[in-house]
C-alpha positions as CSV (number, residue, x, y, z in Angstrom):
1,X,-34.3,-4.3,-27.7
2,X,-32.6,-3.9,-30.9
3,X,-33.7,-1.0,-33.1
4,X,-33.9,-1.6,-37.5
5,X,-32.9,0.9,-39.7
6,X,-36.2,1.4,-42.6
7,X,-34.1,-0.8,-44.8
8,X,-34.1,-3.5,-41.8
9,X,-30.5,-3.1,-40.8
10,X,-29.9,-2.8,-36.7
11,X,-28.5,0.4,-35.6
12,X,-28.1,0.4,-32.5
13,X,-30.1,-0.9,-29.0
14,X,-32.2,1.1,-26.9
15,X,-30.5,2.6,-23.8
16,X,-31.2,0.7,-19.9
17,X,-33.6,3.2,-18.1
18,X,-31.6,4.9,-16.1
19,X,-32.5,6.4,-12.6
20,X,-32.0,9.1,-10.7
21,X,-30.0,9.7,-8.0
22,X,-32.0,9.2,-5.0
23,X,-33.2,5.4,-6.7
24,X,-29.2,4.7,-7.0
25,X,-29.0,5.9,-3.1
26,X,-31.5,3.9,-2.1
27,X,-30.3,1.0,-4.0
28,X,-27.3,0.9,-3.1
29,X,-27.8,1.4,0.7
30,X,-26.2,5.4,0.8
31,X,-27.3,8.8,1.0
32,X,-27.5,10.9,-1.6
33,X,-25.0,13.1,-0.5
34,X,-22.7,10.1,-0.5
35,X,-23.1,9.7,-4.2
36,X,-22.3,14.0,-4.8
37,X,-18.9,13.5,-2.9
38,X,-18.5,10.5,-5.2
39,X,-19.0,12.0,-8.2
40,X,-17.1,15.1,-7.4
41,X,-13.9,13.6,-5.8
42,X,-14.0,10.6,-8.7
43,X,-13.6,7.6,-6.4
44,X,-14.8,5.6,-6.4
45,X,-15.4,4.4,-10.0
46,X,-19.1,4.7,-10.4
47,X,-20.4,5.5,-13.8
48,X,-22.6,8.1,-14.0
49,X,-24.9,9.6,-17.0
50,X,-24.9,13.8,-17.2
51,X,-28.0,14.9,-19.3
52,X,-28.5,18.7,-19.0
53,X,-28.2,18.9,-15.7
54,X,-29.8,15.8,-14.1
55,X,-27.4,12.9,-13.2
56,X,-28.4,9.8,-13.9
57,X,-27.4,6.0,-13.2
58,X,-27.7,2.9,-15.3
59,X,-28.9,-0.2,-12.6
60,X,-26.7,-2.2,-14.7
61,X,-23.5,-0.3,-13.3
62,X,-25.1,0.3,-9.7
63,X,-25.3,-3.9,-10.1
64,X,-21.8,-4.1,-11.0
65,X,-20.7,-2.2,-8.6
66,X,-22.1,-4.2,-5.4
67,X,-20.9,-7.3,-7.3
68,X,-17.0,-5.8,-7.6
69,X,-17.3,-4.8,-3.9
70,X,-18.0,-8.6,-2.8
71,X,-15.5,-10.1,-0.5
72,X,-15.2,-13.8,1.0
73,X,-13.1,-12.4,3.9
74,X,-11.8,-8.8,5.2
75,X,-8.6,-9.6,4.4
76,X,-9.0,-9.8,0.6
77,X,-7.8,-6.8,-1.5
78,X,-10.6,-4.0,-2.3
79,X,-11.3,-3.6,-6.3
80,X,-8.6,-1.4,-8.0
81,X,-10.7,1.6,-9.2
């Protein structure tokens, strides 16, 4: 959703609603803990929202995630991160 300005002109959008990180667990098939080591150690590259001190996840990333991580056979190469 698009957001106008007084004077009409768009600013900006309105952010995805995020979740938390037990919904991003869930959805993605993982425990929570999982998703801390993740987020600590870096790798792999899964975006992640800081707000104070709740974490937060976009379902559009956690989305594009599972999509990078598709593979036709086990030999194809994993995403490069």
């Amino acid at each position: 959703m698009m957001v106008k300005s007084r004077a009409g002109q768009i600013v900006g959008t309105t952010p995805t609603a995020l979740v938390n990180e037990h919904v991003a667990a869930a959805t993605l098939g993982l425990k929570v803990s999982t998703l801390r080591r993740w987020r600590w150690a870096g790798f792999p590259a899964l975006p992640f929202h800081k707000i104070g001190n709740a974490v937060r996840y976009n379902p559009d990333d956690l989305a594009d995630f599972v999509k990078a991580g598709r593979r036709m056979s086990t030999s194809e190469q994993p995403p490069q991160y």
